[in-house]
SEBAVEX-274683 format. One record per residue (C-alpha): residue in three letters; x, y, z; residue number from 1. Coordinates in steps of 0.05 Angstrom, whole numbers, plus 5000, padded with zeros to 4 digits. Each point is the difference from the previous one (the first is absolute). Example, Ala and Ser with C-alpha at 12.3 -4.5 7.8 and 13.67 -1.06 7.14 Angstrom:
{ALA, {5246, 4910, 5156}, 1}
{SER, {5027, 5069, 4987}, 2}
! end
This chain:
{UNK, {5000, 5000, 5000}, 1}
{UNK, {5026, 5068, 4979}, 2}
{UNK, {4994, 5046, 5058}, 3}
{UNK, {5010, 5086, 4990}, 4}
{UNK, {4998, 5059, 5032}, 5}
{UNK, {4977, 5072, 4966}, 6}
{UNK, {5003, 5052, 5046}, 7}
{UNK, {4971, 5074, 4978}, 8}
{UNK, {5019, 5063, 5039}, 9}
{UNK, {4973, 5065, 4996}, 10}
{UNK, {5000, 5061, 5050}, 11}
{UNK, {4939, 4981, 5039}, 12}
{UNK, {4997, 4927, 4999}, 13}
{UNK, {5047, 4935, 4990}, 14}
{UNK, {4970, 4936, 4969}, 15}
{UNK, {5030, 4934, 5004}, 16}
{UNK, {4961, 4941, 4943}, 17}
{UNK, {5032, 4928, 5012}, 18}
{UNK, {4985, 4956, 4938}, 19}
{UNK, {4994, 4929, 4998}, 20}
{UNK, {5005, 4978, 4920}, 21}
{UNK, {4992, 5067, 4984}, 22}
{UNK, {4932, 4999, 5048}, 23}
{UNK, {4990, 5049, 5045}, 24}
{UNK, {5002, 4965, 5075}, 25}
{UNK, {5005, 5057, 5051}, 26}
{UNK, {4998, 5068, 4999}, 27}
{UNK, {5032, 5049, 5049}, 28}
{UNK, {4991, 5072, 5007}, 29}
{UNK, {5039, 5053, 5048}, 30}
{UNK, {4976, 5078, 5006}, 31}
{UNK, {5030, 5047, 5046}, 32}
{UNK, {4938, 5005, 5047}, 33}
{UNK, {4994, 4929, 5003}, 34}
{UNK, {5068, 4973, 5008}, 35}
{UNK, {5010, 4916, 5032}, 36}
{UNK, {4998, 4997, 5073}, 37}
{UNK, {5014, 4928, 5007}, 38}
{UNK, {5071, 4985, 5029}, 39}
{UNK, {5006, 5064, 5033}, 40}
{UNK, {5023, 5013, 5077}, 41}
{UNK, {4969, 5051, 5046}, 42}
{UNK, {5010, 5009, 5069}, 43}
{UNK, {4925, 5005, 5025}, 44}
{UNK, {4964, 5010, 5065}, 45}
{UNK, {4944, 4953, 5022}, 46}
{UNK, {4937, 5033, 5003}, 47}
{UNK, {4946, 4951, 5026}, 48}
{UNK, {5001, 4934, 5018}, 49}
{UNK, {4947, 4958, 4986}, 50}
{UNK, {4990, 4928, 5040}, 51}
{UNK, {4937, 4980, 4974}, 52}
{UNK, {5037, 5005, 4922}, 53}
{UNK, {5069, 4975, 5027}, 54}
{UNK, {5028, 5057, 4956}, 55}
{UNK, {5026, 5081, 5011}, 56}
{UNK, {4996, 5063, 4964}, 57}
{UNK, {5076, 5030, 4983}, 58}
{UNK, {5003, 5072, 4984}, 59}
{UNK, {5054, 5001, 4946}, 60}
{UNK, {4994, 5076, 4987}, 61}
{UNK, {4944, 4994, 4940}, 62}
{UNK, {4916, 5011, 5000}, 63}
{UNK, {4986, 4932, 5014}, 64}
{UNK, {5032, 4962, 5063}, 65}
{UNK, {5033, 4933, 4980}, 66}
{UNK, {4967, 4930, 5028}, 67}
{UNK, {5052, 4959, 5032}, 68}
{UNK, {4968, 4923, 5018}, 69}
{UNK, {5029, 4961, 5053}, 70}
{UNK, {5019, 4950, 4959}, 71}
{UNK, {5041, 5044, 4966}, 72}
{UNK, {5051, 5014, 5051}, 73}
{UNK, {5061, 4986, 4996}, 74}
{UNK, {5055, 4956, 5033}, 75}
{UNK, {5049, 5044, 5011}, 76}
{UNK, {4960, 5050, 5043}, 77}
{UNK, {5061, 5003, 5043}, 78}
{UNK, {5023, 5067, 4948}, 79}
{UNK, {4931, 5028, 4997}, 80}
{UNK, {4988, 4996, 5066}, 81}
{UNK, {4939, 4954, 4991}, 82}
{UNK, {5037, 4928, 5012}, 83}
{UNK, {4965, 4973, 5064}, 84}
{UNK, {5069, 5001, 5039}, 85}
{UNK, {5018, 4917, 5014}, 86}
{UNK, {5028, 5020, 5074}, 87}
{UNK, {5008, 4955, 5046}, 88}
{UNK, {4946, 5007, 5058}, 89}
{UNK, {5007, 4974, 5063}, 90}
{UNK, {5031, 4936, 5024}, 91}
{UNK, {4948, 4946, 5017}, 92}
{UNK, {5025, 4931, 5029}, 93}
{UNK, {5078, 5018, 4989}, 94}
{UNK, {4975, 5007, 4920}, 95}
{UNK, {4996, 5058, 4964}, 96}
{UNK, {4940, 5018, 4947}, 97}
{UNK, {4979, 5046, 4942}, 98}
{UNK, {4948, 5030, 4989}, 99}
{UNK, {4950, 4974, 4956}, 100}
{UNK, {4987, 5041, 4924}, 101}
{UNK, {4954, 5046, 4999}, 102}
{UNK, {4929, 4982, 4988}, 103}
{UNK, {4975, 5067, 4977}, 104}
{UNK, {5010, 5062, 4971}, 105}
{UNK, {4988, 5049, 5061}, 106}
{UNK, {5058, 4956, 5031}, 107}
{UNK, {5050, 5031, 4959}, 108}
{UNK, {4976, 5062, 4964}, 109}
{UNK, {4972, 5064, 5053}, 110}
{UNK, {4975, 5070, 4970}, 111}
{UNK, {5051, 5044, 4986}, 112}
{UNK, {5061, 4959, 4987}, 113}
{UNK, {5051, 5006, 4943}, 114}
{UNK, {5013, 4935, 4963}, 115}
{UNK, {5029, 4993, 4929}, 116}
{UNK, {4947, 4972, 4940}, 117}
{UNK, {5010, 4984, 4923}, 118}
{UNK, {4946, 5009, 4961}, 119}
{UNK, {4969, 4930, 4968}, 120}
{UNK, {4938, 5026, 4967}, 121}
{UNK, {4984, 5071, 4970}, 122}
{UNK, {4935, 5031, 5023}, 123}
{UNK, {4945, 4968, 4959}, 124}
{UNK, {4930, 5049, 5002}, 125}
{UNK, {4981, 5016, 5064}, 126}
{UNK, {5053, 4953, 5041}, 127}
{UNK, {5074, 5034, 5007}, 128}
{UNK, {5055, 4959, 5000}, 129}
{UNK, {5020, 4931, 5031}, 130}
{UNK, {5072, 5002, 5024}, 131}
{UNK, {5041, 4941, 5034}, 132}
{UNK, {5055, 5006, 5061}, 133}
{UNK, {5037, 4940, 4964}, 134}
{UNK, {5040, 5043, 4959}, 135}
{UNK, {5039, 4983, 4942}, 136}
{UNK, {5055, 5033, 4941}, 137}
{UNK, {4994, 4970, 4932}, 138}
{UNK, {5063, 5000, 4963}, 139}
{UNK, {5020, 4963, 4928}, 140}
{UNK, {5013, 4935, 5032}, 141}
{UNK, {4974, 5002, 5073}, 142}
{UNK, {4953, 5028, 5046}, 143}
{UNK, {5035, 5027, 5063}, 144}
{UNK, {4954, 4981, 5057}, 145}
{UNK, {5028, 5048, 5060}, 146}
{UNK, {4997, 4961, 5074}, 147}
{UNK, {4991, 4935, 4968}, 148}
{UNK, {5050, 4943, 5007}, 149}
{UNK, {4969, 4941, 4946}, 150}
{UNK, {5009, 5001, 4929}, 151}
{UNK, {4947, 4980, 4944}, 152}
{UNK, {5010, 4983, 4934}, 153}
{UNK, {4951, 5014, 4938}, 154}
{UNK, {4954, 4936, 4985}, 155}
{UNK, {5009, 5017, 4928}, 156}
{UNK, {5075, 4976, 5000}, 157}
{UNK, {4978, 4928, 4998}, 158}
{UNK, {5070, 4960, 5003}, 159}
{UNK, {5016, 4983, 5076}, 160}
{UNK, {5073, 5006, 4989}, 161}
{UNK, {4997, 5068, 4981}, 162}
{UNK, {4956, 5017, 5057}, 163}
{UNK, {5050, 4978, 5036}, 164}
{UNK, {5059, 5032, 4975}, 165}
{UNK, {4962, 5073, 5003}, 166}
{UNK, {4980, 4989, 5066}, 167}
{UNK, {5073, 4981, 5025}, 168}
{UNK, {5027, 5056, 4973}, 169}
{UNK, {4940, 5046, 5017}, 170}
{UNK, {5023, 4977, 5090}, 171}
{UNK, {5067, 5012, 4982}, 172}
{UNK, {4984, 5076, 4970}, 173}
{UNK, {4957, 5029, 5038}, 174}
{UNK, {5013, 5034, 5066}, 175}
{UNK, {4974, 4986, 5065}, 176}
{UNK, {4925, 5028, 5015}, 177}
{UNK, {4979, 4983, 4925}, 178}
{UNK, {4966, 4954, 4967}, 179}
{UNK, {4987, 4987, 4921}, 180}
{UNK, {4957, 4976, 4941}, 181}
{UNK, {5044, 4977, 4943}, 182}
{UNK, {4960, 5026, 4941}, 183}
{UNK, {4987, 4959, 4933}, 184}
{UNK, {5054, 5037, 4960}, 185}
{UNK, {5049, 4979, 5045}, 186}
{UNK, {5003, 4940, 4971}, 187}
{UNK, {5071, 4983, 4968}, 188}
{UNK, {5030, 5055, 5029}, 189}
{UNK, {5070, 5001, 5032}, 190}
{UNK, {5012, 5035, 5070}, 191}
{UNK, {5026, 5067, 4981}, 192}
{UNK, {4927, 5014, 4969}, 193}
{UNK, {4970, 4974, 5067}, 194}
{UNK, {5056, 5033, 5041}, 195}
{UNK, {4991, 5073, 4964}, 196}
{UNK, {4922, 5001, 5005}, 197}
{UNK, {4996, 4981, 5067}, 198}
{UNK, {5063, 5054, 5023}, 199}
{UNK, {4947, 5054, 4961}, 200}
{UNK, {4942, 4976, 5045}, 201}
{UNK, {5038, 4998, 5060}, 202}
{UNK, {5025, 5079, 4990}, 203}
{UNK, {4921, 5020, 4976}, 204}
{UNK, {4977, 4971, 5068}, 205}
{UNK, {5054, 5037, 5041}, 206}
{UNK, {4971, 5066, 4970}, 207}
{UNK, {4931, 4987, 5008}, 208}
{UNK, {5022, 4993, 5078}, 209}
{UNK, {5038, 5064, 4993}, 210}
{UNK, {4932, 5039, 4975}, 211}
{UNK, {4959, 4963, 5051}, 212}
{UNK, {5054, 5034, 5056}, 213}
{UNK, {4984, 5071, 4968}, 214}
{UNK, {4935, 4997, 4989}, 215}
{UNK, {4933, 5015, 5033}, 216}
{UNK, {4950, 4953, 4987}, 217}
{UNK, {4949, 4987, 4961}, 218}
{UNK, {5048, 5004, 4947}, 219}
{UNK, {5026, 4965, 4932}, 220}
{UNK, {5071, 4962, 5016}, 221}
{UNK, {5010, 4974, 4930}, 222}
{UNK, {4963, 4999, 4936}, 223}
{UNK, {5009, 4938, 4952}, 224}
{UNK, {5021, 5009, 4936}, 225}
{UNK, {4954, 5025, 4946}, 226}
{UNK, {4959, 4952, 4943}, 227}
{UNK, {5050, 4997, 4949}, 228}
{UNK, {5066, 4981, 5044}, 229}
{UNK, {4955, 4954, 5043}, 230}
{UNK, {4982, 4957, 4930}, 231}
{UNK, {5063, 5009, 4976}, 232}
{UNK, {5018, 4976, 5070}, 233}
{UNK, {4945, 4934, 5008}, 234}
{UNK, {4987, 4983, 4933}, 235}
{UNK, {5062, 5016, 4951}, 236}
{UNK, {5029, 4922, 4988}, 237}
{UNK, {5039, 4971, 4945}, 238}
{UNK, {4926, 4975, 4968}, 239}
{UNK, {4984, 5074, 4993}, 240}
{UNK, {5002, 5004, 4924}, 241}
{UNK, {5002, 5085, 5004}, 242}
{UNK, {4996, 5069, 5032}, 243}
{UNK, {4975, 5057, 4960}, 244}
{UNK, {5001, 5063, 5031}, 245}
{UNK, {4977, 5064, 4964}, 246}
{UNK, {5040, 5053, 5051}, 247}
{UNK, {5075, 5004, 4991}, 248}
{UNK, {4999, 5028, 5078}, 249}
{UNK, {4960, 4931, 5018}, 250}
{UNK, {5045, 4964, 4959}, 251}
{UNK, {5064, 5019, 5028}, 252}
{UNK, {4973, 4987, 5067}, 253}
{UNK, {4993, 4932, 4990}, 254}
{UNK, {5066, 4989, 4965}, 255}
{UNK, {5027, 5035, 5059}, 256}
{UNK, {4966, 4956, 5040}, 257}
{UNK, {5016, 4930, 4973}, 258}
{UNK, {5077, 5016, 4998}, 259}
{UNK, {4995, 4999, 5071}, 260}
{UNK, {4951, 4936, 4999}, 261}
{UNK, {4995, 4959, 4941}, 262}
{UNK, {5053, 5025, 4952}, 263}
{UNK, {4977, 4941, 4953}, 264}
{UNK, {4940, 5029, 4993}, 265}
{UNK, {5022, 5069, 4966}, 266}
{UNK, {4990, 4982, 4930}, 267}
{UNK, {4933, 4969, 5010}, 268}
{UNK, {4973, 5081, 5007}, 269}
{UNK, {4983, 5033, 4935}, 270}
{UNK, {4985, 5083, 4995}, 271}
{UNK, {4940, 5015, 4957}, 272}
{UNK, {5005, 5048, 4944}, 273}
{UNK, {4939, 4978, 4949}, 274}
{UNK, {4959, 5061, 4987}, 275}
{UNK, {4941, 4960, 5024}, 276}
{UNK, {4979, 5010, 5071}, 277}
{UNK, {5024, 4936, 5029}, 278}
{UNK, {4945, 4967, 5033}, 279}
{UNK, {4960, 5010, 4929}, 280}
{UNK, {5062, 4965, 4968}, 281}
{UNK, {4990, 4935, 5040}, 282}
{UNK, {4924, 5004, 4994}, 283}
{UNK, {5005, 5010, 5075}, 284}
{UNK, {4947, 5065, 4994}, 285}
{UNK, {4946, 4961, 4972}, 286}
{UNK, {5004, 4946, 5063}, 287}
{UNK, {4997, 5050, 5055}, 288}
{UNK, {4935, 5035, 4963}, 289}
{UNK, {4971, 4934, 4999}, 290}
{UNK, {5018, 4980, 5073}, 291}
{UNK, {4960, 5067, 5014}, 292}
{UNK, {4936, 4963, 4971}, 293}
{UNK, {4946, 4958, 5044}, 294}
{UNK, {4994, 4952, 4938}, 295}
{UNK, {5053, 4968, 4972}, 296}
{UNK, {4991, 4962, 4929}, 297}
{UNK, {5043, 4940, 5004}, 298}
{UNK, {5003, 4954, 4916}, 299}
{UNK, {4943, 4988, 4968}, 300}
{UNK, {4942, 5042, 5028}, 301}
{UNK, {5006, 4974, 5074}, 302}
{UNK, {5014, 5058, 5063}, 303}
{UNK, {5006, 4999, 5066}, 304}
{UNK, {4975, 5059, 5047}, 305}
{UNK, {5045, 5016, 5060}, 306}
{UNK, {4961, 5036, 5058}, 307}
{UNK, {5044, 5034, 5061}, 308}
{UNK, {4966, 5011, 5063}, 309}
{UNK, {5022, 5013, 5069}, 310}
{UNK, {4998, 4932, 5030}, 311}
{UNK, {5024, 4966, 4938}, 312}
{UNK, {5008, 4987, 4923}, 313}
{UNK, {4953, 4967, 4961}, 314}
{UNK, {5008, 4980, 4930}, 315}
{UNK, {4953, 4963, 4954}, 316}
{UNK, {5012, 4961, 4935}, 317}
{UNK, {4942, 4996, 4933}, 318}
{UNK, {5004, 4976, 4947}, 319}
{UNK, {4972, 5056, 4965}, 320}
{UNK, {5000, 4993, 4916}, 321}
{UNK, {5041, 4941, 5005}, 322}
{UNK, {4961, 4932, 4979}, 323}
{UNK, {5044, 4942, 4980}, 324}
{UNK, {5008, 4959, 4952}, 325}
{UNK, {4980, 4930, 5046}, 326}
{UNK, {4963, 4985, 5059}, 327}
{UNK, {4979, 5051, 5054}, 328}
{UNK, {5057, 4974, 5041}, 329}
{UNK, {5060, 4998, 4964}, 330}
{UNK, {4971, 5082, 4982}, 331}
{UNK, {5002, 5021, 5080}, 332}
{UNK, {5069, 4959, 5012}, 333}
{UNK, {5034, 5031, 4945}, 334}
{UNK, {4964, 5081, 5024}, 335}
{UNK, {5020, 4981, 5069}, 336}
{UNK, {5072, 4977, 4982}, 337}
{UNK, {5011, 5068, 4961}, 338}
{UNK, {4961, 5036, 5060}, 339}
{UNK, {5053, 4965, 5045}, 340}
{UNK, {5056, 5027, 4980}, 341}
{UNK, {4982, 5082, 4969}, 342}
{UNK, {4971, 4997, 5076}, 343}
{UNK, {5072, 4983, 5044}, 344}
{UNK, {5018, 5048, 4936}, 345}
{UNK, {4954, 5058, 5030}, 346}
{UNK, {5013, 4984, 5072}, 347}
{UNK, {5066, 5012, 5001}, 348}
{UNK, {5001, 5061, 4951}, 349}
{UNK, {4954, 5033, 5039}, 350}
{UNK, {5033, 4976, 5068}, 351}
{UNK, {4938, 4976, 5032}, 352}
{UNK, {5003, 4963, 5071}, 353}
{UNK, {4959, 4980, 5054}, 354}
{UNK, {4937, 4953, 4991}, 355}
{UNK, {4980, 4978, 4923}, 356}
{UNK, {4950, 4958, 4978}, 357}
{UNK, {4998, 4984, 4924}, 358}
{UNK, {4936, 4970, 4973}, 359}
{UNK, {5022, 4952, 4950}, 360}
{UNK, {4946, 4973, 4946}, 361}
{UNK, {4964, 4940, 5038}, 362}
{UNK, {5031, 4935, 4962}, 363}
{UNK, {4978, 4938, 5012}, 364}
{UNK, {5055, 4952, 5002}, 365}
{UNK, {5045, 5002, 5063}, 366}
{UNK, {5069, 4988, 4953}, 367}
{UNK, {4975, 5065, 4955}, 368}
{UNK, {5001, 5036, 5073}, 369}
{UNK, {5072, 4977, 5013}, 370}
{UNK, {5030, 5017, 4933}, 371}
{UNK, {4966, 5072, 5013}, 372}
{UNK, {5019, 4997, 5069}, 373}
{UNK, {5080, 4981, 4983}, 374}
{UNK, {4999, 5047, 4940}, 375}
{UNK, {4991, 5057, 5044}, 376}
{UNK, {5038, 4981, 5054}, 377}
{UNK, {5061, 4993, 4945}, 378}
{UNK, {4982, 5071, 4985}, 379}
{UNK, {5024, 5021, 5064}, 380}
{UNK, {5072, 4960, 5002}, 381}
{UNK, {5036, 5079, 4999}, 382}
{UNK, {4960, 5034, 5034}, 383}
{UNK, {5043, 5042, 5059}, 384}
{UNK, {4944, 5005, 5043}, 385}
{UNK, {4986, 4938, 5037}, 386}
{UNK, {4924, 4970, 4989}, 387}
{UNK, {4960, 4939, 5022}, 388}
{UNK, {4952, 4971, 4955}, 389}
{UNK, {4950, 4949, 5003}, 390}
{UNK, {4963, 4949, 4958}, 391}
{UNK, {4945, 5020, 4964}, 392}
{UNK, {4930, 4987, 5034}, 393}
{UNK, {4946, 4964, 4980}, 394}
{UNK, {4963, 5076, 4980}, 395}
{UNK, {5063, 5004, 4953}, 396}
{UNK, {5030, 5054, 5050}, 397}
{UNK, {5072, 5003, 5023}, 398}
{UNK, {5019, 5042, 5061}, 399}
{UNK, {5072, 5022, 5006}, 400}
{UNK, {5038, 5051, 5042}, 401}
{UNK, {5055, 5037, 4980}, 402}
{UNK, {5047, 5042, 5041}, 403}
{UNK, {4985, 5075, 5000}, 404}
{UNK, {5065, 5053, 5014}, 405}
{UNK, {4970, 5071, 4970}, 406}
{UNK, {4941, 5013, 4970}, 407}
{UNK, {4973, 4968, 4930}, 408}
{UNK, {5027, 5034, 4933}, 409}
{UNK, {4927, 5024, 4992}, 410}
{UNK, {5002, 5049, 5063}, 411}
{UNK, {5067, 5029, 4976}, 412}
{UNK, {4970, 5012, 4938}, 413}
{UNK, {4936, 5019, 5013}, 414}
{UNK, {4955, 5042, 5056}, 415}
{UNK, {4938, 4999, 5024}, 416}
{UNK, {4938, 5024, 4961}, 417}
{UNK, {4976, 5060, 5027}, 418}
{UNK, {4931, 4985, 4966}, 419}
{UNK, {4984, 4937, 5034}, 420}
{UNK, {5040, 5012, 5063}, 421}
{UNK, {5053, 4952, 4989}, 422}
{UNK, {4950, 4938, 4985}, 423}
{UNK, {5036, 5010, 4932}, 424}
{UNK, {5064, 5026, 4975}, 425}
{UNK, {5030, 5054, 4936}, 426}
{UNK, {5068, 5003, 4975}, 427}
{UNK, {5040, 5055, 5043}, 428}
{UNK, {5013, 5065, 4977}, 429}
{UNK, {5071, 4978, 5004}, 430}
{UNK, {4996, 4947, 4957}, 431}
{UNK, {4956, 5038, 4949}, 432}
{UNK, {5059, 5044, 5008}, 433}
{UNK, {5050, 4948, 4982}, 434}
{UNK, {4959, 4976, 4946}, 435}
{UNK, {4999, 5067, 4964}, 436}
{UNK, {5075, 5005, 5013}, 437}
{UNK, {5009, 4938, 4962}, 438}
{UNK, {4947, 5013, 4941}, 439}
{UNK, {5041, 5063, 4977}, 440}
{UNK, {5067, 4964, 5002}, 441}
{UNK, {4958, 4943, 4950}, 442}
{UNK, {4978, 5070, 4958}, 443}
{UNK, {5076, 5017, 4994}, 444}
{UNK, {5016, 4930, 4964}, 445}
{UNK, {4929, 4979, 4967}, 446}
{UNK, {4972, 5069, 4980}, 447}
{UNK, {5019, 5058, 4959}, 448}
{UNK, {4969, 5052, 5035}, 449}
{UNK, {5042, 5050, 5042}, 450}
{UNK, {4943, 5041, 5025}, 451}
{UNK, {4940, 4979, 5054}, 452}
{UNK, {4949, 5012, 5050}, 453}
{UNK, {4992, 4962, 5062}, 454}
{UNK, {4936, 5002, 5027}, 455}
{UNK, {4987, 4987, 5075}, 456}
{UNK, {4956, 5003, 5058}, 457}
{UNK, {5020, 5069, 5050}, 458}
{UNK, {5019, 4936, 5056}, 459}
{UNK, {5047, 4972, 4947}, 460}
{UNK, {5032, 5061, 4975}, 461}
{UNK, {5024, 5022, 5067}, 462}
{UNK, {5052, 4931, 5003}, 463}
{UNK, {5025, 5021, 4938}, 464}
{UNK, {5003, 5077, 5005}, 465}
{UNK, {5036, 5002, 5064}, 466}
{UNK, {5068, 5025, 5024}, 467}
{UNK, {5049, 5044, 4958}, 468}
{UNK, {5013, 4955, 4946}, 469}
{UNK, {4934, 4960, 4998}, 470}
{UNK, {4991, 4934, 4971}, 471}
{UNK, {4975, 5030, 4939}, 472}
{UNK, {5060, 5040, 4978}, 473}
{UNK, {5043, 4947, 5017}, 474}
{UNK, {4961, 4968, 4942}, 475}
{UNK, {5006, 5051, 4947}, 476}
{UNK, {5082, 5003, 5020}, 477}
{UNK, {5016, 4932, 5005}, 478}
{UNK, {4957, 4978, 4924}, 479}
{UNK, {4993, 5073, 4966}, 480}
{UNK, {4932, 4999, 5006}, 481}
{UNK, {4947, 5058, 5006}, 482}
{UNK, {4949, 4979, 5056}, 483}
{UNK, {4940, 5052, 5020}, 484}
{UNK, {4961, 4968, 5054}, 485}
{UNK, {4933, 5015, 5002}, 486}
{UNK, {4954, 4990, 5066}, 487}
{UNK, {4940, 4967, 4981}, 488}
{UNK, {4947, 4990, 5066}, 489}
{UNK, {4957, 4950, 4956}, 490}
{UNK, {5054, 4947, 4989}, 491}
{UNK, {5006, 4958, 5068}, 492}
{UNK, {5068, 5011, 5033}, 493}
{UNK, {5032, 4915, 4979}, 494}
{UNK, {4989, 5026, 4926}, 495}
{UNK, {5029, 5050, 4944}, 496}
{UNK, {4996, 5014, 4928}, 497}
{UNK, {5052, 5023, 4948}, 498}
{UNK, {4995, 5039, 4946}, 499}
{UNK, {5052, 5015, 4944}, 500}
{UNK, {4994, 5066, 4980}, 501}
{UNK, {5045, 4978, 4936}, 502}
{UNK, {4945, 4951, 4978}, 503}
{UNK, {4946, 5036, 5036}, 504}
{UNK, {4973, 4931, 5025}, 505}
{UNK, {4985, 4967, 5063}, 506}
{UNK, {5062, 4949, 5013}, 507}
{UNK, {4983, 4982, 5065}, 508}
{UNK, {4988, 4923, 4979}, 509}
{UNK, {5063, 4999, 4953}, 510}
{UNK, {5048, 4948, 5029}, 511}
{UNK, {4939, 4957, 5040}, 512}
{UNK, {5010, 4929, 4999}, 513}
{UNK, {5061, 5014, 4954}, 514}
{UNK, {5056, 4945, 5009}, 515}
{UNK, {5074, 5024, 4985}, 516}
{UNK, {5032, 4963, 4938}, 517}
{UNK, {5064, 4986, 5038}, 518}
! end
């Protein structure tokens, strides 16, 4: 399987496509006001403590107070001041005993104490974040557990005597009051790799003790790494066919990057210079439009409908225009079979965890169920989030749970309707934004016109009229373009229309649908 990465930069936002045959599998996008929280360190203060939940609420310094469950503490509460000291209590009968672990939160955690968190989850609608005392430094090759003394070893490095070697010479690296997981790219490599990542964990936790020392809590002690360098960091292998990176800053950062990591890897990142917006290039603009949509058309007339609610996910399967050319049966296991896997497709493009239940086409025979039931599991084989599946039921339905770390790609995306109170949901003015960004650098390549009007709701025109050199201008610099923006109340604010003054016609639907030839 042919696995790459496109990554697209622009001022206000950072996308990240990985392809699978040329597919795309995931999607990631980074904006400045809604930049990753998971892996960072803050030094909070606990807030309430709540027996009847087993759980706390951290201030870390941001709207929402962090949840911190019980059994999410830590073993090595010893540096956070959390470890339930093991002194020795009295002597009874000329023998001396320890106390017994805590049974409960209140036992450990009181109002107004400082303890060190990492954040796990990002805050997902309502909830803020979920954060951890068990804290952890991902490097190339190892995660640095501080105040551990064990060392594990990824299950995906399958042969026992290399497990064995890593681990040796993982005890006879790392320093006392640390323990380690040996990370799957690890494998093969030689103990100067090991040695160096581990010395550049070591040093990163020493300062993040330094800024707890200075500062006042609730504050940040160490943010992780941002989306590109953490992929490039996680997911960047020898089986990675390519990079392709359209920003020659982004670029050299990840050279820069790999010298000190993976100089191997160097060649396998390509700068982009088509003319071509990239993600239109790769047919990558077309998927994410499409991952937008409540219906998805998978071959031959079938769809499935994927419904997000609160509590969970539900997606059902029809079989829509498609008839077959054979019996009713062999028709629903071949819809189902496509459904099967264009829905672990969607999933993990549009990052969706928690509960699901997919409503497969009732079939009759139990071995059609399985081959539905294994096809989709398949689907799944690499995924990064973890997931538990199950058969499918008699009703046809499978239920599955998959782990959930930031919100869906939907609610990045996307905001809530201000019609229907957030029952439904319109593209974001910053995405419309985006999107009008990208249509004029398509009118630079695929039309001749030099000269438009952009017409725009007064809510819209404000994102891309403001600051000294607004979004706008930056337009008509960057592609020699003239742009007049026109307010127009009756469009609603996730639409706009162009029109070339050159041609004096609307453009507006020019490139829709349009594929690049490349």
């Amino acid at each position: 399987m042919q696995k790459d990465i496109i990554i697209n930069v622009s001022e206000y936002e950072t996308r990240l496509a990985i392809l699978e045959d040329l597919k795309l599998v995931e999607l990631l996008v980074e904006r400045p006001e809604k930049e990753r929280m998971v892996g960072d360190i803050y030094q909070g203060v606990v807030k309430a403590v709540l027996p009847g939940m087993q759980a706390a609420f951290i201030d870390i310094g941001l709207d929402k107070s962090a949840f911190l469950h019980f059994s999410d503490i830590g073993e090595f509460k010893s540096q956070l001041d959390l470890l339930y000291e093991a002194d020795l209590l009295e002597e009874e009968e000329g023998r001396e005993k320890l106390k017994k672990p805590p049974q409960s939160i209140q036992e450990i955690l009181k109002e107004g104490q400082e303890i060190f968190v990492q954040v796990t989850k990002e805050p997902i609608g309502t909830k803020g974040s979920r954060v951890t005392t068990q804290l952890s430094l991902a490097g190339r090759y190892v995660v640095l557990v501080p105040g551990e003394d064990h060392v594990g070893v990824s299950r995906k490095i399958s042969h026992w005597a290399e497990k064995r070697r890593l681990k040796r010479l993982a005890y006879e690296l790392l320093p006392e009051g640390f323990g380690c997981i040996i990370r799957t790219v690890a494998e093969g490599k030689q103990k100067k790799e090991l040695k160096s990542d581990m010395k550049n964990l070591v040093n990163l936790w020493k300062k993040i003790k330094k800024q707890a020392e200075k500062k006042k809590a609730p504050a940040l002690l160490y943010k992780d790494i941002g989306m590109v360098s953490s992929i490039m960091r996680d997911i960047l292998t020898p089986e990675v066919n390519s990079v392709i990176v359209d920003s020659k800053k982004e670029y050299k950062k990840i050279i820069s990057y790999l010298k000190s990591t993976a100089r191997s890897l160097r060649f396998k990142v390509k700068l982009y210079d088509g003319k071509v917006p990239i993600f239109d290039a790769y047919n990558i603009e077309p998927e994410i439009e499409k991952m937008l949509e409540r219906k998805i058309w998978i071959k031959k007339g079938a769809y499935v409908v994927i419904d997000q609610t609160e509590a969970m996910v539900t997606i059902d399967v029809n079989t829509g225009r498609f008839v077959g050319k054979s019996t009713q049966e062999s028709t629903v296991l071949k819809t189902n079979l496509e459904a099967a896997k264009e829905i672990a497709r969607q999933i993990r493009i549009r990052d969706i965890g928690g509960l699901l239940i997919i409503d497969f086409i009732d079939m009759e025979s139990a071995e059609n169920r399985k081959k539905v039931f294994e096809e989709f599991r398949a689907a799944f084989k690499n995924d990064r989030s973890k997931n538990s599946i199950l058969p499918i039921s008699d009703f046809g339905l499978v239920e599955m749970t998959r782990e959930r770390i930031r919100p869906s790609i939907l609610h990045t995306l996307s905001e809530p309707c201000t019609c229907c109170q957030g029952i439904g949901r319109v593209i974001s003015k910053e995405t419309v934004a985006m999107k009008i960004e990208r249509w004029f650098k398509r009118a630079k390549v695929g039309s001749k016109s030099k000269r438009y009007k952009l017409f725009v709701h007064p809510k819209l025109s404000k994102i891309l009229t403001d600051g000294k050199m607004n979004r706008i201008q930056k337009l008509d610099k960057e592609l020699n373009l003239g742009i007049k923006l026109v307010k127009d109340e009756a469009l609603p604010p996730e639409t706009f229309k162009v029109f070339s003054e050159d041609e004096g016609l609307d453009v507006t639907d020019l490139f829709k649908g349009q594929k690049s030839k490349e």
